[in-house]
C-alpha positions in Angstrom: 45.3 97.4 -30.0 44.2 97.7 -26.5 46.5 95.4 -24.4 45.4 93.4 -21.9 46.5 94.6 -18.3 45.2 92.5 -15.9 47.1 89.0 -16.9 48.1 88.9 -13.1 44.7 88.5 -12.0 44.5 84.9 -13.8 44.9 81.2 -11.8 45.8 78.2 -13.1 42.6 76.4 -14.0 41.3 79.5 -15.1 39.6 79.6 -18.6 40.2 82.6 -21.0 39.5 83.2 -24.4 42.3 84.6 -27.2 42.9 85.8 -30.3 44.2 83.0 -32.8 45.1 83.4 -36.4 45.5 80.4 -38.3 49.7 79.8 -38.8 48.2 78.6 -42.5 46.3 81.8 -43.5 47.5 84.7 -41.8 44.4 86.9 -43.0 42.1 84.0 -40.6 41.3 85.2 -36.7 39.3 83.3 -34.3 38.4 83.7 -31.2 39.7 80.1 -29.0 39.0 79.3 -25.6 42.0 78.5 -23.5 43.2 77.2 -20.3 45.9 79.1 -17.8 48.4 77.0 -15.8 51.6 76.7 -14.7 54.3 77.2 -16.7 56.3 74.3 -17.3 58.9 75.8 -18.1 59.0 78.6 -15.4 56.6 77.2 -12.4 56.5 80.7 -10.8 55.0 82.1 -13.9 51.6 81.4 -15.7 51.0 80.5 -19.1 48.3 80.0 -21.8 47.7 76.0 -23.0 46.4 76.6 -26.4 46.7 73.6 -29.3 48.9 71.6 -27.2 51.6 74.3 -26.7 52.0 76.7 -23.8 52.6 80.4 -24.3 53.7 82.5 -21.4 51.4 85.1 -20.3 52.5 88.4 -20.5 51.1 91.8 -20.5 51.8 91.7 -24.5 49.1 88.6 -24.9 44.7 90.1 -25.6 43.4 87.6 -22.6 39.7 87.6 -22.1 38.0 86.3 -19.4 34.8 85.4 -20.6 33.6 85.1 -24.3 31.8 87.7 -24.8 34.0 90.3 -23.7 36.3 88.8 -26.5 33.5 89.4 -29.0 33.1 92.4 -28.5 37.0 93.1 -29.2 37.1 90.9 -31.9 34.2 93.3 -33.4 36.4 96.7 -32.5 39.7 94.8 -34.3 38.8 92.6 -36.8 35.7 94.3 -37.9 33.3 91.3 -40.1 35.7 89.4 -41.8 
C-alpha cells in the first residue's frame, strides 16, 4: 500500500478522510471522515480524532484530504467488496 507522505502538511481543524475496518469484522473497510488536532497527549504533534479516540499521525497512517481522492484508493486496495 502506497503510504501517505505528506501528514506534515495537515492543521488542526483540518478534515481528512481514512481507512477504517470495523474492530468487529476484520474483513469490513470504510472509508470515515476525520478531524486533525492537537494531540493530547503530545501538543507538539498532530493527531487523527476518529470515534472518540485520537490516533497520532504518522507517516505509517493512509490520510486523504478530500473524499474522493480516498475513493479512488479505496478502489486500487480494496477492490468491490
Amino acid at each position: 500500500m502506497e503510504i501517505n507522505q505528506e501528514y506534515t502538511s495537515y492543521n488542526p481543524g483540518d478534515v481528512v478522510y481514512v481507512f477504517y475496518r470495523n474492530p468487529h469484522i476484520q474483513n469490513v473497510a470504510n472509508i470515515q471522515e476525520a478531524a486533525v488536532v492537537k494531540n493530547p497527549e503530545n501538543p507538539n504533534e498532530l493527531a487523527i480524532f476518529l470515534y472518540e479516540t485520537y490516533y497520532p499521525l504518522t507517516n505509517e497512517m493512509a490520510v486523504y484530504s478530500s473524499e474522493a481522492d480516498a475513493l479512488n484508493a479505496f478502489e486500487q486496495y480494496f477492490g468491490n467488496e
